[in-house]
Structure formats: structure tokens, C-alpha cells
Backbone bond lengths (Angstrom), bond angles and torsions (degrees), N, CA, C in turn:
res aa  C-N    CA-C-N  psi(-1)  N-CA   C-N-CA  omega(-1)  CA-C   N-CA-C  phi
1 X - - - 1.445 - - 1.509 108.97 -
2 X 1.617 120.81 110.85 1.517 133.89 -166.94 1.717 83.95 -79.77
3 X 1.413 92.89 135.71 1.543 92.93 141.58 1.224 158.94 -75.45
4 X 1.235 95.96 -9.77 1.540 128.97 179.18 1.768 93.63 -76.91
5 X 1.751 118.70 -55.34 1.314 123.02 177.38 1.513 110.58 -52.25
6 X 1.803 120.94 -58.33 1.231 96.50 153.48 1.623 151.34 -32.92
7 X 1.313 112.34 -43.62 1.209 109.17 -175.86 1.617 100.99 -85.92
8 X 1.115 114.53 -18.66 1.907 98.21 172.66 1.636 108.00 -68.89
9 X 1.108 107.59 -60.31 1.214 113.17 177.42 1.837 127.33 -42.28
10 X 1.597 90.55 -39.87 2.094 88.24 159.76 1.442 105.01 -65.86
11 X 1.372 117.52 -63.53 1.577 107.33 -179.53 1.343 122.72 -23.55
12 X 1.405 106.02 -78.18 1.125 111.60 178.55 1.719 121.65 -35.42
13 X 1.517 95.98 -35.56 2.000 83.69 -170.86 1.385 95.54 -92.45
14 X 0.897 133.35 12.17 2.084 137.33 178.73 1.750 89.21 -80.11
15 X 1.107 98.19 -50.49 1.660 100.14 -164.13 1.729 115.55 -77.71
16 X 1.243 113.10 -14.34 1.091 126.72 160.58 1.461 127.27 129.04
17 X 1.409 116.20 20.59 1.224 138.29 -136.12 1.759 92.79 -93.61
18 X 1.216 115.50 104.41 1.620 112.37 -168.03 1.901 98.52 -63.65
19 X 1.619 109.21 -54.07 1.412 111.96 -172.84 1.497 118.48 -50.43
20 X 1.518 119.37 -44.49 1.290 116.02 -161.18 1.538 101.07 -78.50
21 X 1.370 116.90 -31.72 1.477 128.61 167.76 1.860 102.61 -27.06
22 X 1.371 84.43 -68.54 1.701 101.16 -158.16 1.611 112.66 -75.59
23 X 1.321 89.46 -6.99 1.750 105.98 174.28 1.724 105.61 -88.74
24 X 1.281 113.80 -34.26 1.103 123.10 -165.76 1.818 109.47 -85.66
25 X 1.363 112.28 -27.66 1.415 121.33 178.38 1.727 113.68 -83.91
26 X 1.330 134.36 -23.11 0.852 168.60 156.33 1.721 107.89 -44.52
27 X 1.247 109.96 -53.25 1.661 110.48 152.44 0.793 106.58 -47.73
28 X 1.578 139.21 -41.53 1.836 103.25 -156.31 1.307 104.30 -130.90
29 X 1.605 123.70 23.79 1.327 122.09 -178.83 1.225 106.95 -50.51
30 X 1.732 122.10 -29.85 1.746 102.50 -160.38 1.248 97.66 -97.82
31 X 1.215 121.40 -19.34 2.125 138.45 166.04 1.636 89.48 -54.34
32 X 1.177 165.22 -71.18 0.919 172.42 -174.24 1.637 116.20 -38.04
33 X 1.953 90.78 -73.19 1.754 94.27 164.53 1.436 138.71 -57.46
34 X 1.114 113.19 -16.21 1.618 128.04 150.71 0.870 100.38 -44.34
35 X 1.617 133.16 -91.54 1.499 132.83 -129.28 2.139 93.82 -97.22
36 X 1.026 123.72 -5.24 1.133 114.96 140.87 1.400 137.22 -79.68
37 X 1.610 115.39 -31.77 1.609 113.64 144.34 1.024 139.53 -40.48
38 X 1.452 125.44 -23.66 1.804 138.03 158.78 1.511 120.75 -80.24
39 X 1.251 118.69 -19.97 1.417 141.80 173.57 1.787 129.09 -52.19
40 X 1.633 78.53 -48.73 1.824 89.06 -165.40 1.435 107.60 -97.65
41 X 1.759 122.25 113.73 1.150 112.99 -176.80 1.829 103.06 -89.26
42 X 1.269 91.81 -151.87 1.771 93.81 -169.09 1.820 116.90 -72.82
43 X 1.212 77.01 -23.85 2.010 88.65 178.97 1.917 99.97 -63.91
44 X 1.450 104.48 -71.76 1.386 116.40 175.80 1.866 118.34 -39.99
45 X 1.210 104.26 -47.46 1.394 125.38 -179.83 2.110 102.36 -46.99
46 X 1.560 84.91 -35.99 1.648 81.77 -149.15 1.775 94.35 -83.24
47 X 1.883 122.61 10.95 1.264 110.72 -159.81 1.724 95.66 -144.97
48 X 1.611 107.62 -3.30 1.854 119.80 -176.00 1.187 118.22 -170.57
49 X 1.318 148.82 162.26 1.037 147.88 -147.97 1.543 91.02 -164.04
50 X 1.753 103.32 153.84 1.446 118.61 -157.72 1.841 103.49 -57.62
51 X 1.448 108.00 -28.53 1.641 104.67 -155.62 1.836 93.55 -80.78
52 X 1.698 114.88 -35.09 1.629 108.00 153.50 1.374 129.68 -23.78
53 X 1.462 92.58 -72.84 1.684 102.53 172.32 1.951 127.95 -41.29
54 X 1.519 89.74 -49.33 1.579 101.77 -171.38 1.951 89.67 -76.74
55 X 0.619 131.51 -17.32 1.613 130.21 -172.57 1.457 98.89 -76.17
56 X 1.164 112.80 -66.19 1.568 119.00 -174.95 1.817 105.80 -59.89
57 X 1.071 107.53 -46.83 1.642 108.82 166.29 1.570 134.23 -27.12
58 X 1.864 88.93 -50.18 1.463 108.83 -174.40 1.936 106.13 -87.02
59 X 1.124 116.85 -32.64 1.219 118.37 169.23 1.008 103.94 -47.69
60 X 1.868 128.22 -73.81 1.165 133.21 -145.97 2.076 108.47 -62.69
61 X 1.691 101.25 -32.39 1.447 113.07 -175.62 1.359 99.78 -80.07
62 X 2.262 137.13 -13.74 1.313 123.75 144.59 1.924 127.99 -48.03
63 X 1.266 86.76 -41.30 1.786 104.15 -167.26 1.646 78.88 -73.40
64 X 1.380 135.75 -80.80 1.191 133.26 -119.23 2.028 106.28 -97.89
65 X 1.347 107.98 5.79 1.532 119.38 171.79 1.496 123.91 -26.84
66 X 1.507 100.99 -59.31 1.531 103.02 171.61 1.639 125.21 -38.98
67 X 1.400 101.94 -35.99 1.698 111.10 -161.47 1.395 111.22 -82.29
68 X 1.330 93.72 -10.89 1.842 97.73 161.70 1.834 127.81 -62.28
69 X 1.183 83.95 128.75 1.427 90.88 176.96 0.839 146.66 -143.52
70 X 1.823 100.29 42.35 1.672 127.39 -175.05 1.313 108.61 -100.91
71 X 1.356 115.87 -162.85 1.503 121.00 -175.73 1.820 92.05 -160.08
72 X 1.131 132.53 3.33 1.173 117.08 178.71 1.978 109.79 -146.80
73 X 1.256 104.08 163.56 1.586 110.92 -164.48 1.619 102.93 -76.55
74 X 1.020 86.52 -19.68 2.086 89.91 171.77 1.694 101.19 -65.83
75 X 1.484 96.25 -65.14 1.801 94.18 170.33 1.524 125.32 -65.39
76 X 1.065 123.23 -20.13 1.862 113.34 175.44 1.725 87.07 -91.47
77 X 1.238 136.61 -28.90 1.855 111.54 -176.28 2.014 98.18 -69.08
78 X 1.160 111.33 -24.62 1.744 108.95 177.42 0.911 109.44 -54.78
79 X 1.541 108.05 -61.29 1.418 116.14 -165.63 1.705 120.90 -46.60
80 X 1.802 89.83 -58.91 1.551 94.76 -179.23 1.737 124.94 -47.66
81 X 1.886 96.45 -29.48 1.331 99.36 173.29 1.414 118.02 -64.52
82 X 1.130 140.54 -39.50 1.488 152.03 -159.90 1.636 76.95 -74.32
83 X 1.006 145.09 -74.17 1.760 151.61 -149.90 1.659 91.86 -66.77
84 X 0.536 119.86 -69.03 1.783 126.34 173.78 1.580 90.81 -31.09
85 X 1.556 137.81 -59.47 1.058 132.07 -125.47 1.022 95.60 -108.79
86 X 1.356 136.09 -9.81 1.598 161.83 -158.97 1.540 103.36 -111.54
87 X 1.789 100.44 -38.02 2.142 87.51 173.89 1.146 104.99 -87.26
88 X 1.500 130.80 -30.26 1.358 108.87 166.28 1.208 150.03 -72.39
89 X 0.977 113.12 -8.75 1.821 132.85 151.44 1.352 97.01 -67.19
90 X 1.325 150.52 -37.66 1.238 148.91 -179.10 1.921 120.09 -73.12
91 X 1.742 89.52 -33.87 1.657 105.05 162.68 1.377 109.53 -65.88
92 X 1.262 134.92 -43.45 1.586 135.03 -128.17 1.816 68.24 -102.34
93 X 1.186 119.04 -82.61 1.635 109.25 -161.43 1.737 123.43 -38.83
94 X 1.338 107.78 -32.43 1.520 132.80 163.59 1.363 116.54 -50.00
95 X 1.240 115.07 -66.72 1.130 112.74 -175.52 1.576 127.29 -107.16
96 X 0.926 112.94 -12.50 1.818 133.28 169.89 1.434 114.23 -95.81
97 X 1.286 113.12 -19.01 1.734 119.40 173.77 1.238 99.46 73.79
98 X 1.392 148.59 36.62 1.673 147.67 163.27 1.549 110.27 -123.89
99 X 1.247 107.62 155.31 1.838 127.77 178.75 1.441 80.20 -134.00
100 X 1.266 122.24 54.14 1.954 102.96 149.64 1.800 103.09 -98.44
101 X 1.007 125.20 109.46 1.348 115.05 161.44 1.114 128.37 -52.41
102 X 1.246 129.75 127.59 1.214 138.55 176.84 1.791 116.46 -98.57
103 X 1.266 118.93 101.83 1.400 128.50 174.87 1.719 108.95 -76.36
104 X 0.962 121.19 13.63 1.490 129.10 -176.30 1.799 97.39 -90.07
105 X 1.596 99.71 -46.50 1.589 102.49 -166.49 1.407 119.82 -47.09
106 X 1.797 91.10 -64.46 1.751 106.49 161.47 1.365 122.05 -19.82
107 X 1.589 127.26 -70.05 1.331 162.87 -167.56 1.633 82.79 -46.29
108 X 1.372 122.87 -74.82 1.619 162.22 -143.40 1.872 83.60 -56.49
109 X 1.830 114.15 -68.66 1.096 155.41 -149.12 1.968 83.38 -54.73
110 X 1.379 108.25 -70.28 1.201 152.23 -148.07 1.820 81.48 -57.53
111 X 1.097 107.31 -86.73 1.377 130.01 -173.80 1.646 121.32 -30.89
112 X 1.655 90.43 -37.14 1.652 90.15 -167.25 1.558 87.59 -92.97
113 X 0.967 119.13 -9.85 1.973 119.06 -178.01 1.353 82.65 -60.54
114 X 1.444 102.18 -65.95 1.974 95.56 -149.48 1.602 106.22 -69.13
115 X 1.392 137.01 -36.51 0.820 117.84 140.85 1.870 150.15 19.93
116 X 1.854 70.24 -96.18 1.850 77.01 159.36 0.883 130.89 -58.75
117 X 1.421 102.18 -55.01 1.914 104.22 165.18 1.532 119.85 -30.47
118 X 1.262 111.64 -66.27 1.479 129.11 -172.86 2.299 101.42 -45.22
119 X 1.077 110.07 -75.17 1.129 152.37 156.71 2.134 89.12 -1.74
120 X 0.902 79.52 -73.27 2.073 99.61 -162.57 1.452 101.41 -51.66
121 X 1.394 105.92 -20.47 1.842 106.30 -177.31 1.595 111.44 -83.89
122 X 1.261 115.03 -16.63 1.521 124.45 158.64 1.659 128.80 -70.39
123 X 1.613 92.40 3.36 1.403 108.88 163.19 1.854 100.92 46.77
124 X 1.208 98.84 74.35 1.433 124.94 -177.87 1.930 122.81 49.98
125 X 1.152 107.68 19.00 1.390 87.92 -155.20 2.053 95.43 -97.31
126 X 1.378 90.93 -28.47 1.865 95.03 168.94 1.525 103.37 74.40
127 X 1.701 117.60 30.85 1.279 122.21 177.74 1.867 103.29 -132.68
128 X 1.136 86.72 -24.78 1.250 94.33 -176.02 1.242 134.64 -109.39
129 X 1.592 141.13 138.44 1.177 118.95 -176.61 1.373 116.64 -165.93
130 X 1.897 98.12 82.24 1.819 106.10 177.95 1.531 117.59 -56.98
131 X 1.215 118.99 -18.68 1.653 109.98 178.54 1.574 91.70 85.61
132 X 1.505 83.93 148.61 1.685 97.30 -168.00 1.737 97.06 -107.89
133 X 1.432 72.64 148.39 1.590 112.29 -179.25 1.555 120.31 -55.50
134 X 1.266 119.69 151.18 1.665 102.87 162.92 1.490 113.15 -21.63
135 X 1.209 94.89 -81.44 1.768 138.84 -157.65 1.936 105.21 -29.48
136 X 1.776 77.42 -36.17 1.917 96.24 -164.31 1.893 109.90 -82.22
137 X 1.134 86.81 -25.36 1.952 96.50 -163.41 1.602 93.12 -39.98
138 X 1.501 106.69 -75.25 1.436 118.65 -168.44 1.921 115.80 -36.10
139 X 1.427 131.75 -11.29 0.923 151.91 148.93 1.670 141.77 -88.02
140 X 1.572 97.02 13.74 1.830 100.58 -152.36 1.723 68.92 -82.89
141 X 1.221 134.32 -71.66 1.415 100.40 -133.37 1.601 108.17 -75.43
142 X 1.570 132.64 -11.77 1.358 106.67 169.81 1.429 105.04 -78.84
143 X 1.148 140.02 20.34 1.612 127.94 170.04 1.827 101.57 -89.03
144 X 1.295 85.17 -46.85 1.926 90.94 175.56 1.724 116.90 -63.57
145 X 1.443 109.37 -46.22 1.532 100.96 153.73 1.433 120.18 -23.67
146 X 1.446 86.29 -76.68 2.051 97.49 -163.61 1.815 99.05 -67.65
147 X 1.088 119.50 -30.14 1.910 94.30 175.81 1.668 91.60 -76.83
148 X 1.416 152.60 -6.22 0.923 126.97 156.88 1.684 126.20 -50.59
149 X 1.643 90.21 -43.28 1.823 99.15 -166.06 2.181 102.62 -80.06
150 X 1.272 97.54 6.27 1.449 112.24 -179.18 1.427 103.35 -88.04
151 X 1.040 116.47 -50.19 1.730 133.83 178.38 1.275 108.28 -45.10
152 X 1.523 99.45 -52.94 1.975 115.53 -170.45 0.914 87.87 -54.52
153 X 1.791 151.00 -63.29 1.334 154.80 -127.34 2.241 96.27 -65.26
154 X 1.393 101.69 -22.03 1.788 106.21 -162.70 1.573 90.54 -79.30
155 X 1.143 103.21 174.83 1.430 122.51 149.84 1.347 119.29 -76.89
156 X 1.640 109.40 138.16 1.869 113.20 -172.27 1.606 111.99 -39.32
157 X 1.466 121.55 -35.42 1.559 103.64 -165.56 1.654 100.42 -100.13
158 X 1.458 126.95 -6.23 1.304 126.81 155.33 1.617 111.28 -46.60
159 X 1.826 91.08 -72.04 1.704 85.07 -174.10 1.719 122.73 -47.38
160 X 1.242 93.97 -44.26 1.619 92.16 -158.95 1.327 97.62 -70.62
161 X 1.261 140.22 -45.37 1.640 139.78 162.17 1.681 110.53 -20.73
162 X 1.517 112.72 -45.87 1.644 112.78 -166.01 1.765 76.48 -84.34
163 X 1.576 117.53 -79.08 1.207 106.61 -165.48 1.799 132.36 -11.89
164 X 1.632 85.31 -57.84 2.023 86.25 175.38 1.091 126.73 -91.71
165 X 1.329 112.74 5.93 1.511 111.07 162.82 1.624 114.39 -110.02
166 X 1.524 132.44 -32.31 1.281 129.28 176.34 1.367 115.87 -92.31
167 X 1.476 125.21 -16.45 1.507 113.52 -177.27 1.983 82.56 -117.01
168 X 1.362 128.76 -52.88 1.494 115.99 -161.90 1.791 102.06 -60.67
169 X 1.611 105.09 -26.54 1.588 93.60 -173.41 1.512 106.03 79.44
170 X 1.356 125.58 9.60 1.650 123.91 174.06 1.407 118.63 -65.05
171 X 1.542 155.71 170.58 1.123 148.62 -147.94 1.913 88.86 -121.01
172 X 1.215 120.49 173.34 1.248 104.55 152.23 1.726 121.73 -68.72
173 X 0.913 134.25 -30.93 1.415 128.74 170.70 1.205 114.22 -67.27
174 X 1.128 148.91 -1.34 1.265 148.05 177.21 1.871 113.99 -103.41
175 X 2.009 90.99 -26.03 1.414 94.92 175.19 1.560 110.23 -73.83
176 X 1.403 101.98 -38.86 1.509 102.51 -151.96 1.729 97.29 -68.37
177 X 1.949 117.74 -15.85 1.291 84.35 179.15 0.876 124.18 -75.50
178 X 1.744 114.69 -31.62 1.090 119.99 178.01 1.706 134.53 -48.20
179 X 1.503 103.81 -36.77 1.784 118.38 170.72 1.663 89.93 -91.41
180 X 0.831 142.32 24.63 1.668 136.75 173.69 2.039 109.25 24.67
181 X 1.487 105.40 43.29 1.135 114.12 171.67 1.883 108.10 -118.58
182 X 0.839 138.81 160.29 1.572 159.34 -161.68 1.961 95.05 -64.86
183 X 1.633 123.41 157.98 1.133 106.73 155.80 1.557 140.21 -71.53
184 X 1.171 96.91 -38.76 1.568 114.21 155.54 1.563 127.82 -22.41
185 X 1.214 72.08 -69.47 2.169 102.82 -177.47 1.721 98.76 -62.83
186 X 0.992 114.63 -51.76 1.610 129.63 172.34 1.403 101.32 -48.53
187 X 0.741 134.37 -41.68 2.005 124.57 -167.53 1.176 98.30 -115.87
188 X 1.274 142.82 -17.82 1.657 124.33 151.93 1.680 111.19 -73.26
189 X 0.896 125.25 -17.32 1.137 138.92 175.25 1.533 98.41 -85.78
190 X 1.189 144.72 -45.31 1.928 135.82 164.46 1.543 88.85 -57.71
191 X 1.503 115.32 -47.97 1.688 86.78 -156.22 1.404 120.35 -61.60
192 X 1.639 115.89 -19.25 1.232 94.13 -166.35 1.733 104.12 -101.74
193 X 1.377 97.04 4.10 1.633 98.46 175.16 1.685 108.64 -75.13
194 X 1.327 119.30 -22.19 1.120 125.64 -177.00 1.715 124.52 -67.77
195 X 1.828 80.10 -44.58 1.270 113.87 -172.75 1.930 104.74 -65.04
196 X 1.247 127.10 -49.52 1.459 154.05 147.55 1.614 119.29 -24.25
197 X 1.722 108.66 -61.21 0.858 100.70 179.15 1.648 114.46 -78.65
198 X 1.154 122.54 -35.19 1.840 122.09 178.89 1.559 98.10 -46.76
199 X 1.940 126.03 -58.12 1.043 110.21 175.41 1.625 123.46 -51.54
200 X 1.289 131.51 -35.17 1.590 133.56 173.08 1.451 116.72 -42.80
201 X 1.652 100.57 -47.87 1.407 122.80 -133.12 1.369 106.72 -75.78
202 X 1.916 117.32 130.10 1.190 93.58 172.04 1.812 120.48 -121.23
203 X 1.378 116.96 166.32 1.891 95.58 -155.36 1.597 98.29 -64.05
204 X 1.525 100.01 156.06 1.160 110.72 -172.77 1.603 99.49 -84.84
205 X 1.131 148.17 148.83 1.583 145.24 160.35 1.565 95.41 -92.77
């Protein structure tokens, strides 16, 4: 993903460009399903599912295009987060019947971003993490993109297994409530997602 292609492609959807829009959201559907995979606890779980969330996301960033007012993919991946973070406060009152805001989510939202970021410089392995270099900064978030579209490559309870335990930092008991499987079963179940994804995985540049 050029940056130069990025930034045509925002242009283009500023000005009203329905295709490049939908070309442009399409990058980060699986950048998206991540940080909606940390999102949905068991209440939410039992009424939407992460690809719900990222759906309503991308609509709302069709309708709401104009109000952009960045020029770079660091600023449209923010944005989308704030819209992400805005339908789920919109889920929780919907379907749980409450308007308590929760400032935890944000925090939650925030964390697993940098995360990934952090994460992608270990050139897929999600164990490792020297921290990036000068040289690298100017590239962290399309590296975190593409170990996103690396993730997609697993099966749904692979990813979300690495997701809530290597980027959420959850314990196994906290996973298994969440996948409503045993702790045990939960970390043989990371191991072989781990094990899966290194075979998938390809180095990130």
C-alpha cells in the first residue's frame, strides 16, 4: 500500500468519489476487525459480531466523508477509529438499553491500535517487539495494516485467540469467558493459532 496511492485515493473520496471511497475502506476492513474484536464483550457478543460493527463503521465513514479533514493515513486510520468508537456507544445503548458512556472503550480502542503498531515490527511473529527505529516510524501504521490483513489469513477463533491475548493482553481466564471455552482449552487453542499463524506469516518489509 503506496502512500502516494493512499493519498490519491483520500482525495479522490473528499471530492466525492463513491469508488475510491469504497476502494479506500476496503484497506482496512481487517485493520478495523481487530480493534472491533477487543470491543464486544459477552452481552454485545450475544446480539453482533465484530464484522457488524466494522460494517456500520464503514457506512457511517460513506455518509460522513466530507468531515474529514486530514491529508494522511495516520489521520484517516484515527478518524475511522473515533467512528468505530462512536457505533459502539451507539450498539451498547441499542442493544443493552444504557447511555452510560464508557471511557474505558476508547482507552481499550487506543491500546490495541498501538499495539498493532508495536507488534508488526516483529515481522509477524506477535512475540516479539524491538521497537521501531527512526527510519521505521514514518511506516508504523501501514506495517500494522498489513499484519492486520496477515491475521485475516487465520481462522475466526485463531485470530481472535492471538488478538485477546497478544495485542488485548487478556489472561487465559478472561479469554475463555469471553470465547465461553475452558482455560486450558483456551491456550492450547493460542498455541496452535500461534503455531498457524508463523506458518501463514509473511515478513513484513
Amino acid at each position: 500500500m503506496a502512500d502516494m496511492c493512499v493519498e490519491r485515493l483520500l482525495n479522490e473520496a473528499r471530492q466525492g468519489g463513491v469508488e475510491p471511497l469504497g476502494e479506500l475502506l476496503q484497506l482496512y476492513r481487517n485493520y478495523l476487525t481487530i480493534l472491533a474484536t477487543t470491543q464486544l464483550d459477552r452481552r454485545l457478543q450475544r446480539r453482533m459480531n465484530p464484522s457488524d460493527l466494522v460494517q456500520e463503521t464503514m457506512l457511517a465513514a460513506h455518509r460522513d466523508i466530507r468531515r474529514f479533514r486530514g491529508h494522511s493515513e495516520r489521520e484517516f486510520l484515527g478518524w475511522l477509529r473515533q467512528i468505530l468508537i462512536c457505533c459502539l456507544h451507539h450498539a451498547v445503548e441499542t442493544h443493552l438499553k444504557t447511555k452510560m458512556r464508557d471511557v474505558r472503550r476508547e482507552v481499550s480502542i487506543e491500546q490495541v491500535s498501538a499495539a498493532l503498531d508495536r507488534s508488526a515490527f516483529g515481522h509477524g511473529a506477535l512475540l516479539v517487539d524491538p521497537g521501531p527505529s527512526p527510519s521505521a516510524r514514518s511506516r508504523q501504521r501501514e506495517r500494522a495494516v498489513a499484519l492486520a490483513d496477515q491475521l485475516a489469513k487465520l481462522r475466526p477463533e485463531y485470530r481472535d485467540v492471538i488478538v485477546l491475548r497478544n495485542l488485548q493482553g487478556l489472561s487465559f481466564d478472561e479469554i475463555g469467558q469471553r470465547m465461553e471455552r475452558r482455560p486450558g482449552a483456551v491456550r492450547m487453542l493460542w498455541l496452535r493459532a500461534i503455531d498457524k499463524f508463523k506458518q501463514v506469516c509473511e515478513p513484513i518489509e
